[in-house]
Phi, psi and omega in degrees: 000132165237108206295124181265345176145174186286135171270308191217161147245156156264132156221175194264150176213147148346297213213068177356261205323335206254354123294001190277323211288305155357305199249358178265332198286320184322322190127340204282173170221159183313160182209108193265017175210044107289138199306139165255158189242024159115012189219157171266141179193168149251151169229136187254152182258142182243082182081229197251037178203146197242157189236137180242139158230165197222176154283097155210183176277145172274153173305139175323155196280117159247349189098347171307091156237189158220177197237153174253100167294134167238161172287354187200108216281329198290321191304301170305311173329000000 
């Protein structure tokens, strides 16, 4: 077996809708041939790895994040 790379993050978000228009103004796009697994979530494709985000309370504060690179930072800014 050989690890080929990070596939997805999951994240808890409030709300799908009121956040997605965020990870879509970034470039990701929607993906429509994932399973659903009983929760509202969408999963976005982000370069050659995807973010699923779902409805839930997000977890107590740990410092838990993920980093998005871009080519041009001032621009997303």
């Amino acid at each position: 077996m050989a690890l080929l790379g990070l596939h997805h993050v999951q994240v808890n978000v409030p709300s799908v809708e009121a956040v997605v228009s965020f990870y879509e103004m970034l470039g990701m796009t929607r993906r429509t041939d994932r399973p659903d697994i009983g929760v509202d979530g969408l999963w976005l494709d982000a370069g050659s790895q995807q973010i699923h985000l779902i409805e839930a309370a997000a977890p107590p504060d740990l410092g838990q994040h993920f980093a998005l690179e871009v080519d041009d930072l001032d621009a997303v800014i």
